[in-house]
C-alpha positions as CSV (number, residue, x, y, z in Angstrom):
1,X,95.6,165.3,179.3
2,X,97.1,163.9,182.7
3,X,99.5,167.5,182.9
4,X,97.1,169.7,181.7
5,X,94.7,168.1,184.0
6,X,97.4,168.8,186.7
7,X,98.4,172.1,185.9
8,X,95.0,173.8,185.6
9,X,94.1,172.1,189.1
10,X,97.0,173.8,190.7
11,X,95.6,177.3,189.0
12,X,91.9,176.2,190.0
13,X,92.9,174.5,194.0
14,X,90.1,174.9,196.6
15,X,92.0,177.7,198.0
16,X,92.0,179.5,194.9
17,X,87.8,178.7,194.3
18,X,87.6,180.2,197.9
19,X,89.2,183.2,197.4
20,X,87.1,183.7,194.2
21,X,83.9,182.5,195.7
22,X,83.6,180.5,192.8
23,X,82.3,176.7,194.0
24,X,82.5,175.2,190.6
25,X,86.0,175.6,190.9
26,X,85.9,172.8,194.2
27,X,84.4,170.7,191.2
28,X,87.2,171.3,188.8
29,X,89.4,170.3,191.1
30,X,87.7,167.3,192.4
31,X,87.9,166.2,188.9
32,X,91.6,166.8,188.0
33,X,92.2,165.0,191.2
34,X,90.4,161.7,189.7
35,X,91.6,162.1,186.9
36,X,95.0,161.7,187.9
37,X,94.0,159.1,190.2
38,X,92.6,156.6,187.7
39,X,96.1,157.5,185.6
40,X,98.2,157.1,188.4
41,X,96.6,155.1,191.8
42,X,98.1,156.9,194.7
43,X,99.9,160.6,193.3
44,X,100.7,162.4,196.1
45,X,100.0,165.7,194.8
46,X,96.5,164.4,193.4
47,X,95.7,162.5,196.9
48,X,96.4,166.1,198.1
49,X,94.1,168.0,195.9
50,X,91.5,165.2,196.9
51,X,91.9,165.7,200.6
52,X,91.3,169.3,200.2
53,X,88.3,169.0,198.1
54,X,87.4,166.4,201.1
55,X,87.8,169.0,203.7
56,X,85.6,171.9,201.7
57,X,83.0,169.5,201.3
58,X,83.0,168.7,205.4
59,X,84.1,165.2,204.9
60,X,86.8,165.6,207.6
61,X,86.6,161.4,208.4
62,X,87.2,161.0,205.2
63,X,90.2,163.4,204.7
64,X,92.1,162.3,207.8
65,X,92.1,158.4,206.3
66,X,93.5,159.7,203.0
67,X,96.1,161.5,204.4
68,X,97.3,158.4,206.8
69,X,97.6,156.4,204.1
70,X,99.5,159.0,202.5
71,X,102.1,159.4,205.9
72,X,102.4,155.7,205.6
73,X,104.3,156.1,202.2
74,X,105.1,159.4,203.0
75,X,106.1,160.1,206.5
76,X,107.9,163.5,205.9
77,X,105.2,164.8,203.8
78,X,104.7,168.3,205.0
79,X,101.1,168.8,203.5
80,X,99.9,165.4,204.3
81,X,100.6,166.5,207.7
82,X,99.0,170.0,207.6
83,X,95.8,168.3,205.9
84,X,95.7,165.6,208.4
85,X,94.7,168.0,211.2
C-alpha cells in the first residue's frame, strides 16, 4: 500500500494537479503524503509532498515550520530548501 501510495503521489504531485487543473489531485496527494506519514513519522519525500500540498493550500506558516524541521535532519536537502522559501 505504502509504495503504491508513494508511487501514484509522485504521478498525481501538486504540480502535476496544477498543470491539469484538476484540484482533487492536491487531495490525492495530501493523502498519500499521510499515509506515509502514519507508516513512517518523518519521510523526507512524504514531508515534501506535504509541504507542497501546504503551500497550494496558502498555509505558507505552516510549510516553512515543516521544512525547518526537515533542514534540521536534513541540512543539504535541496528541496527542503526550495520549499522553505
Amino acid at each position: 500500500m505504502f509504495r503504491f501510495c508513494a508511487r501514484r503521489a509522485v504521478r498525481c504531485s501538486p504540480a502535476g494537479a496544477r498543470a491539469q487543473a484538476r484540484p482533487e489531485l492536491y487531495r490525492n496527494a495530501d493523502a498519500c503524503a499521510q499515509v506515509a506519514l502514519a507508516r513512517s513519522p518523518g519521510h523526507t519525500g512524504a514531508v515534501q509532498l506535504r509541504a507542497m500540498v501546504l503551500l497550494n493550500e496558502h498555509r505558507f506558516a505552516e510549510a516553512r515550520d515543516s521544512m525547518r524541521e526537515l533542514l534540521g535532519r536534513h541540512a543539504d536537502d535541496a528541496v527542503a530548501w526550495q520549499l522553505r522559501s
